[in-house]
C-alpha positions in Angstrom: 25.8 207.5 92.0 22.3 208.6 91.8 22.8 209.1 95.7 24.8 212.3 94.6 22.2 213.8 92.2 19.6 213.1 94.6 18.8 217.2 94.2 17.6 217.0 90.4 14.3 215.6 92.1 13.7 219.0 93.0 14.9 220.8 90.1 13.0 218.0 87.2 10.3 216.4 89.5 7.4 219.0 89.3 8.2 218.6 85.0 8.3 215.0 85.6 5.2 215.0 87.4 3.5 217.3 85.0 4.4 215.2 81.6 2.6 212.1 83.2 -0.3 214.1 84.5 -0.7 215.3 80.9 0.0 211.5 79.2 -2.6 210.5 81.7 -5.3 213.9 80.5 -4.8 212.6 77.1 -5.2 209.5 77.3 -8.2 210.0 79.3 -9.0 212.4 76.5 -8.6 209.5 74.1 -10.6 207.2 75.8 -13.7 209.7 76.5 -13.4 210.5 72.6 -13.7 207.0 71.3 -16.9 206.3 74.4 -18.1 209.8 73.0 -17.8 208.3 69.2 -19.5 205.1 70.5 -22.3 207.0 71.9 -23.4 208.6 69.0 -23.3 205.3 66.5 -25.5 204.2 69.5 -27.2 207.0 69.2 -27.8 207.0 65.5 -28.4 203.6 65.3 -31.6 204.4 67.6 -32.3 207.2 65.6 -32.3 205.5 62.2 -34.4 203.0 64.0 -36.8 204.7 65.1 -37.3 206.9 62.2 -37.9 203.5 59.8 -40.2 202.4 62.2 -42.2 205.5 62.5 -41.5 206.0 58.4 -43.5 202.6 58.2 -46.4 203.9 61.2 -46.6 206.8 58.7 -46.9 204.7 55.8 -49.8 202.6 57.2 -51.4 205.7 58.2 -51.2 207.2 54.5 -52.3 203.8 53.1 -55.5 204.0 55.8 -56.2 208.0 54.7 -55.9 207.2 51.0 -58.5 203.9 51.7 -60.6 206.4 53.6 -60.6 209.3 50.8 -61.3 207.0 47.6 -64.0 205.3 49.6 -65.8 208.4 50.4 -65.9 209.1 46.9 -66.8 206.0 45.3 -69.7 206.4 48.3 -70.2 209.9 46.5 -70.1 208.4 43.2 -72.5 205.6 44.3 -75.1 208.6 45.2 -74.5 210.5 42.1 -75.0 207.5 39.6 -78.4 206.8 41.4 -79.8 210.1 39.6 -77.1 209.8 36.3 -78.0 206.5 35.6 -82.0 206.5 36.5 -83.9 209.0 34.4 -87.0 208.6 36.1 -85.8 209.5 39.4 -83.9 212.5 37.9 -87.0 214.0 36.5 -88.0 214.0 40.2 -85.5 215.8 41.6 -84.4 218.1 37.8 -81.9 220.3 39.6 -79.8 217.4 40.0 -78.4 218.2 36.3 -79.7 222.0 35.6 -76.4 223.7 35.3 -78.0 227.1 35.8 -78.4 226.4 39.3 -75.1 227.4 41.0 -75.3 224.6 43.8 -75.6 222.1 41.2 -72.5 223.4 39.6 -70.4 223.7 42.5 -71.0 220.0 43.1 -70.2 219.3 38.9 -67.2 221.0 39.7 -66.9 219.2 42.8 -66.8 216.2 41.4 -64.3 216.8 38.2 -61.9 217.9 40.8 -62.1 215.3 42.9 -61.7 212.8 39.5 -59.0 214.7 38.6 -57.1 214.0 41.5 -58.0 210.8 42.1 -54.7 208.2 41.9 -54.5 205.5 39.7 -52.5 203.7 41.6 -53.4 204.4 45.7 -49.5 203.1 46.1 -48.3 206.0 44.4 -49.8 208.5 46.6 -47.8 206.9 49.9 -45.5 209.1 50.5 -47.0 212.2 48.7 -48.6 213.8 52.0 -49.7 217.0 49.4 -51.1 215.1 47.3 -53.4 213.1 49.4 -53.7 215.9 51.5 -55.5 217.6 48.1 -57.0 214.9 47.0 -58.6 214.1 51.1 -59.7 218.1 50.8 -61.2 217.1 47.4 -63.3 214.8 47.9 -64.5 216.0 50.9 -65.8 219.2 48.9 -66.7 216.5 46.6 -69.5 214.9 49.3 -70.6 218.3 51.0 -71.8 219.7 47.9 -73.6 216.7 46.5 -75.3 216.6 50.0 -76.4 220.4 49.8 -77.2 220.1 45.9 -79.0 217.1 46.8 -81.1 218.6 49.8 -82.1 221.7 47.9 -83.2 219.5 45.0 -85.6 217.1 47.1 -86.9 220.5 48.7 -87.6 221.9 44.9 -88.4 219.4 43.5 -90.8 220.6 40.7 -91.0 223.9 42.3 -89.0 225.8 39.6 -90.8 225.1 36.6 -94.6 227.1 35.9 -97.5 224.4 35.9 -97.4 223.3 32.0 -93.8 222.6 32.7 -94.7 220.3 35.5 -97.6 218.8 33.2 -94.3 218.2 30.6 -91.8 216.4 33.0 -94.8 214.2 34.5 -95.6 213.5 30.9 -92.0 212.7 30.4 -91.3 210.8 33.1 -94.4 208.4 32.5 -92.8 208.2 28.6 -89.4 207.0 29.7 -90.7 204.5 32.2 -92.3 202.8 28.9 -88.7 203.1 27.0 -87.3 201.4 30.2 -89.9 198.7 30.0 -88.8 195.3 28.9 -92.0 194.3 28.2 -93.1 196.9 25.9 -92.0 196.1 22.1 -88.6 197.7 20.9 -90.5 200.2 18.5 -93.1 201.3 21.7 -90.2 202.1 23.5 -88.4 203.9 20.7 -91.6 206.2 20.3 -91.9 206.5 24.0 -88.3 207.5 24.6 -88.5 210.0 21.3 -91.7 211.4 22.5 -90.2 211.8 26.1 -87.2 214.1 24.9 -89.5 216.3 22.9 -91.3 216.9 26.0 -87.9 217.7 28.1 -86.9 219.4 25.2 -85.9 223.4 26.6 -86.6 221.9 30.1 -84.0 219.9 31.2 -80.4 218.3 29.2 -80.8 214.6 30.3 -77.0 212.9 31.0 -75.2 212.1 28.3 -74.2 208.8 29.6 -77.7 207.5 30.7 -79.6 208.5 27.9 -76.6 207.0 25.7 -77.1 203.4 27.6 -80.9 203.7 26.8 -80.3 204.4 23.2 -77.9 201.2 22.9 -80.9 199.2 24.2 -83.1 200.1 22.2 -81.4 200.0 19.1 -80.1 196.8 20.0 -83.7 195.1 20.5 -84.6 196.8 16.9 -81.9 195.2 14.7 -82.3 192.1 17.2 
């Protein structure tokens, strides 16, 4: 029978031929969308990958900055508490404290900044890269200006004050090395640290935190 229709090869077979063509396009199609959908779940797989593992590089790296910044200032601080914390030597170098001078009060201002900023918890600052970009920036202001406040103050030295202003802070000096001396009685060091304040008294403010440590020790050796 199909002898007789053998003619509806030409009539149907280019339709034939172009309905599997296209089954066989879109199948393809099919198959190149799922290896395309494959690819990029490989692809963002890697991705995710690679940004934990550069998220955790930049971690370390923050962790090592923030180290870096808050040793610098505790280096700073170090420096700083040398002069707060030894009267003597500050009645060397006077500047150190004289908040007319506008070097030492850039590195004041320095310094509260840099405080300021300073975390609580270095943890917390992962993560932030403005903050411990600001805080990096801070205590690097921090350091400079101590070192220029510092330089200009050994240079000075006594250099700023007339010659019976010298005679005073020498006077002074020599007065609070007795108040500092463990040997001298509780009452000699109370007259010599009195007598040394009435000397710097108009000259120089002494820090508020030394001369309140050298108080306490006295007045604990006189009810002692």
């Amino acid at each position: 029978m199909f002898g007789h229709y053998w003619w509806l090869i030409f009539v149907f077979g280019g339709s034939i031929g172009g309905v599997w063509r296209g089954a066989l396009a879109a199948n393809q199609r099919r198959i190149d969308r799922r290896e395309e959908r494959y690819r990029l779940k490989q692809q963002t797989k890697i991705a995710v990958a690679q940004a934990k593992a550069q998220g955790h590089v930049d971690a370390q790296t923050q962790r090592r900055e923030i180290a870096k910044a808050i040793g610098e200032h505790e280096k700073t601080d170090a420096r700083w508490f040398g002069y707060e914390m030894d009267l003597v030597t500050l009645l060397d170098f006077p500047m150190m404290t004289d908040m007319r001078e506008p070097l030492t009060v850039d590195f004041h201002k320095a310094r509260h900044r840099a405080d300021l900023l300073r975390p609580t918890d270095p943890e917390s600052m992962v993560g932030d890269q403005p903050a411990l970009s600001e805080y990096r920036e801070a205590v690097h202001t921090y350091a400079i200006t101590f070192d220029v406040a510092e330089a200009e103050a050994k240079r000075r030295r006594h250099g700023n004050f007339t010659p019976d202003e010298q005679v005073r802070l020498v006077r002074a000096q020599r007065l609070l090395r007795l108040a500092l001396d463990d040997a001298a009685t509780a009452q000699e060091r109370q007259n010599a640290y009195l007598k040394a304040r009435k000397e710097l008294d108009g000259l120089i403010v002494l820090p508020s935190s030394a001369r309140a440590q050298l108080e306490q020790r006295i007045a604990g050796e006189i009810e002692a």
